[in-house]
N, C-alpha and C positions, 0 to 999 in steps of 0.2 A: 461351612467350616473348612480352614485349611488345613495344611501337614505342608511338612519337611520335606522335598525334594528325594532324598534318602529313603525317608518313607514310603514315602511314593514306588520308588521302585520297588522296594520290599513286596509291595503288593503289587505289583505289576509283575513280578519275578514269579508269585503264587498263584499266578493265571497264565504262566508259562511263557511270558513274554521277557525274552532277553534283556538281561541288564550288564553295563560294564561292573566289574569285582570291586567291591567300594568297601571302605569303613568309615564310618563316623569316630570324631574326636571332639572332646570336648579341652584338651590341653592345646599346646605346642611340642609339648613332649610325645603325647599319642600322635599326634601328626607324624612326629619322625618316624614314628616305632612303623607305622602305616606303609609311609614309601618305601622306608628298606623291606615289607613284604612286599610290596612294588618292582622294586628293583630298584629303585632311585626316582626313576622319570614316571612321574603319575599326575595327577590333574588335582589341585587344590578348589576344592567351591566352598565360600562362604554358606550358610543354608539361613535364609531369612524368606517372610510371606511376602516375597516380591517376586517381580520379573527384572528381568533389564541389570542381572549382577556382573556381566562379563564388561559392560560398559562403565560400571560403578568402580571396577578395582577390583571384585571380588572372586574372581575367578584368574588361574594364571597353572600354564604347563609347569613343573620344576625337572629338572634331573638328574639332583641328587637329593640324598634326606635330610643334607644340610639347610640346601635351601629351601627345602621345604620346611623345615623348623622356623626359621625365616622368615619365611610368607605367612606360617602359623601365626608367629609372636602377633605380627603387623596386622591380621584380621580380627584375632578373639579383642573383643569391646570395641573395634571400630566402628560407626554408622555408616552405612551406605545409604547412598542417596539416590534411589532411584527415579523415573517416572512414575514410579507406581507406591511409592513411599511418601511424596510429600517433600518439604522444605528440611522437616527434622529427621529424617532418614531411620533405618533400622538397625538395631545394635546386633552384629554377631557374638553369637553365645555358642553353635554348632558349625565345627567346619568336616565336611565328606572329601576325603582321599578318594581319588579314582583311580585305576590302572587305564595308562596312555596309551589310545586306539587310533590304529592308523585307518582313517576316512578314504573313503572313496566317494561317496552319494552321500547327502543330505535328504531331509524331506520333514514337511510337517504332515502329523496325523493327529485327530481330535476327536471326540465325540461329546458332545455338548448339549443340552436342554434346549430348544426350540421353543420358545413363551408363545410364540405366535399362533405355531401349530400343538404347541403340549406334545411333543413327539421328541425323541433323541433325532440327533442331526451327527452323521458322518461329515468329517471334513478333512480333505486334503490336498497337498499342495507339493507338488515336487522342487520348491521354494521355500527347502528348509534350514532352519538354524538361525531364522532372520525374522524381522519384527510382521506375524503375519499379517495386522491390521493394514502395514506399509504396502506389502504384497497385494491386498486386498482393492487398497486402493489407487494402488496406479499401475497393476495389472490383474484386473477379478477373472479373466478368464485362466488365470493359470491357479485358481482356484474351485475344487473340485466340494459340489455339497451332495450328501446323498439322505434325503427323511427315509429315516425307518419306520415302519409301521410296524406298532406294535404287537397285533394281531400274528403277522408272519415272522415279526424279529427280522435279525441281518440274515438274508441266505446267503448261501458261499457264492453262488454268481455275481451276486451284487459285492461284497468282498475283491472278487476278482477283478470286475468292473474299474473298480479303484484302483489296483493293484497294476493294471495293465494300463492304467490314466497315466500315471506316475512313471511309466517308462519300463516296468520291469518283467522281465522273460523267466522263463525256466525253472528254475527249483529256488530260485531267489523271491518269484511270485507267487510259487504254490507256500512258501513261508510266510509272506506276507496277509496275504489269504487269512492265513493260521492266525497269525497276527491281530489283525483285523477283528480276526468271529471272537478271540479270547478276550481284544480289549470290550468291546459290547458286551460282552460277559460279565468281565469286570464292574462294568457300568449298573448292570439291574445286579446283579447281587452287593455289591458294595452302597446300593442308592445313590451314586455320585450325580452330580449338577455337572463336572466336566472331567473328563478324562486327557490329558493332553499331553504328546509326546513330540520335544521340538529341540533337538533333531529326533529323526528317526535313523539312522546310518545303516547304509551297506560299506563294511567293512574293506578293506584290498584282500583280506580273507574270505570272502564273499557271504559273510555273517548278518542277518541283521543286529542290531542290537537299539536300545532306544538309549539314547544318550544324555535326554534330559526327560524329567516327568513331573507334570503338575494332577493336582486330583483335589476336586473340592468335591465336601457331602453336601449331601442336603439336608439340611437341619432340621425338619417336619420327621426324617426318618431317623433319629437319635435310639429314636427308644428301641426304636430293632441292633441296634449294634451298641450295647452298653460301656464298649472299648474306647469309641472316639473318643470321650473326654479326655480318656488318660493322654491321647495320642496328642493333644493340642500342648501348643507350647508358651504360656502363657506370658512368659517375656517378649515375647512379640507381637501382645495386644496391648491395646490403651487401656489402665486402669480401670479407666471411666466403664468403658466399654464391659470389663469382667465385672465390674460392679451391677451394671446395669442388667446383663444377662441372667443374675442371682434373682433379681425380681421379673423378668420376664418382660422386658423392656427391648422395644427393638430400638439402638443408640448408637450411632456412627459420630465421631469429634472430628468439627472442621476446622477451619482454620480463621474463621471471623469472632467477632463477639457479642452478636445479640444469640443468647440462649433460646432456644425455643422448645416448648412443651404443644403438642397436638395429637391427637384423636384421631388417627386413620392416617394410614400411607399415603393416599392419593392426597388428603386435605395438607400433610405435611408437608409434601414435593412442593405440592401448589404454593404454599407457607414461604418456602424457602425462596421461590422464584419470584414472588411476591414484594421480599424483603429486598430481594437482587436489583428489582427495576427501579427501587427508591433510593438508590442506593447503598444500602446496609450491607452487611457482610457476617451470613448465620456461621453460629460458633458452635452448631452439633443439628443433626437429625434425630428427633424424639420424636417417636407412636407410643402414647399413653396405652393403646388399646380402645377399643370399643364399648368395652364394661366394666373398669378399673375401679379398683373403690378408694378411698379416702386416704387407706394409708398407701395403696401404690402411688397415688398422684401425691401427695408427699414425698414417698422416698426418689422420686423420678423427678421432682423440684430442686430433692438436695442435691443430687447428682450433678446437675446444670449447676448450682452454684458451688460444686467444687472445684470447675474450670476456672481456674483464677485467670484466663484470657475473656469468660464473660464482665462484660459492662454493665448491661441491661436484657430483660427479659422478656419475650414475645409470649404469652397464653393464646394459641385459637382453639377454640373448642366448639365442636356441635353436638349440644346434648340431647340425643335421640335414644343412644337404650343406656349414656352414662347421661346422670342430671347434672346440669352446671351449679346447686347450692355443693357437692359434694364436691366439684374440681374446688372452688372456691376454698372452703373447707382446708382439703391439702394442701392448695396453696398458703394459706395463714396460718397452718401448724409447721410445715417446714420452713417457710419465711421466718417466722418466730422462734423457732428452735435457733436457727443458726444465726440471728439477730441482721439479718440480710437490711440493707439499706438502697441496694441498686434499686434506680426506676424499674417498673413494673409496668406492663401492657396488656391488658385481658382483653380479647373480644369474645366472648359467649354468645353462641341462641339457641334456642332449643328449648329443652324443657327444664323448668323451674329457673326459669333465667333471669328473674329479677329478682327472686330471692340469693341468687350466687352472685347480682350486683352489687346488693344491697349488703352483704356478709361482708365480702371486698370492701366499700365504701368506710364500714364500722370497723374493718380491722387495726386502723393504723398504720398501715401499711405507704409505702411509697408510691402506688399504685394507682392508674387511670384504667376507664371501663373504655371501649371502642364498640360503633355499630357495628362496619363492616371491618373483612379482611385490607379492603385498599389504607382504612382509615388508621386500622392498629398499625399496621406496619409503616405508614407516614409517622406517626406520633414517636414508637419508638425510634425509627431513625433520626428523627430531628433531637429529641431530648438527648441523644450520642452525639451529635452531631457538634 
């Protein structure tokens, strides 16, 4: 789950971690009102679930509150189009006023989930305010990682470690320090997946402060924080997407148009890459789940065909603890409800797999059975084709 930039600091602020004095505006008018508690000269940020806004147009110094009214009008309902956004871009809805800091140092600081180890990972880089993957990969020594163990957590030495990586001396360090142990903090009591501060700034005041903040949850630990929901900002997901999460659907919208419906994460990926090598081009990531009944795979059918960029529809399914007559099933009650006529592609195996052929066959439907996964996803690419 994301949050708003703004956010983000709010709760980086409530683990003692410096933030510049900001307000959210949802007008052009609360904008002005903003900079003139400014002083004039403050920092306008669009706030959308991307990166890469200062490139996109949506970020911009002003120095007075005219022009910041200005810069308001010209943000609220633009889309920016980020890397990280897609072709169709994000609509600004919330823009944060900041008070203008004069910079000395940069730096990236992180803390982020480690899949490989199941461990949180410190990361930092005295190569901040810039794109770190860039960083990463045409200089990785000037990138600092450090695994925490979760037995001991972060100690302050290891803290300092980093702190002293990064170039810093004196009472500028033993803050960072500080820094450092409260973002970790942050990180297990909030259950966050990534904690990210880019920049991190030493002030010409010799301040830290964290200038930018990103912070995604982990979605497994919801039910401990009954708040996130409210916190999310719903104009900044795909319909599809909020629709999908009401039934417990895990549902990402791409940018192709074979629709596809599949049964586990890993069989899905595989699905997608599958489709890729035949040429086709998937128009969403769906996991049915592993034990969905009749009417989940129904409502997870119409879902796919409310994308009016799908053509045609991929089914892979292995029925091992779900049966394939029941996919089948939901398939011909949402097919029929919405009187769908797209070509249809089922590969089933598993258990009860010829009677989920056979339901398919008698339904009416527009639909072919496939042995294998090479073979369904040949078939529908060609009938697109």
């Amino acid at each position: 789950m994301n949050i708003h930039e703004y956010q983000a600091k709010e709760i980086l602020n409530g683990f003692g971690i410096p933030v510049p004095r900001g307000r959210v505006a949802l007008t052009s008018d609360q904008v002005e009102r903003a900079a003139k508690e400014f002083g004039g000269r403050c920092v306008i940020k669009a706030q959308i679930y991307a990166g890469g806004r200062g490139k996109a147009g949506g970020v911009k110094l002003v120095h007075h509150p005219e022009q910041a009214q200005e810069f308001g009008k010209e943000l609220f309902g633009k889309r920016l189009i980020t890397p990280q956004t897609g072709p169709e871009g994000l609509k600004v809805r919330r823009i944060l006023v900041e008070e203008a800091v004069e910079i000395a140092r940069e730096f990236y600081l992180s803390i982020t989930l480690d899949r490989n180890t199941s461990r949180y990972s410190l990361i930092a880089s005295a190569e901040g305010g810039v794109e770190i993957e860039e960083v990463a990969k045409k200089s990785p020594e000037k990138i600092h990682v450090l695994p925490i163990d979760p037995f001991t957590g972060l100690r302050p030495y290891q803290a300092r470690k980093i702190a002293l990586a990064l170039g810093l001396t004196g009472t500028v360090c033993e803050d960072c320090v500080e820094l450092i142990q409260n973002l970790y903090r942050c990180c297990l009591e909030k259950d966050c997946s990534l904690v990210e501060i880019n920049p991190l700034t030493v002030t010409k005041a010799g301040w830290l402060l964290a200038m930018d903040a990103k912070i995604n949850f982990d979605d497994n630990a919801m039910f401990r924080h009954r708040e996130y929901p409210d916190m999310m900002d719903y104009s900044q997901l795909d319909p599809l997407e909020i629709n999908a999460g009401k039934y417990d659907l895990s549902y990402i919208k791409l940018s192709g148009n074979i629709g596809c419906m599949v049964n586990g994460a890993g069989l899905a990926m595989a699905t997608l890459d599958v489709l890729k090598e035949f040429g086709g081009e998937p128009a969403n990531f769906l996991d049915v789940g592993g034990g969905s009944t009749r009417e989940k795979v129904a409502e997870a059918f119409k879902i796919i065909l409310e994308d009016s960029d799908v053509k045609g529809v991929f089914v892979n399914i292995f029925g091992g603890i779900m049966r394939c007559d029941v996919i089948a099933q939901g398939i011909i009650e949402a097919a029929s409800e919405v009187k769908c006529t797209l070509p249809i592609v089922v590969r089933m195996d598993g258990s009860k797999v010829e009677e989920g052929k056979q339901l398919l066959a008698e339904s009416g439907l527009n639909v072919q059975t496939a042995d294998t996964l090479g073979d369904g996803a040949q078939r529908i690419v060609s009938m697109l084709g």
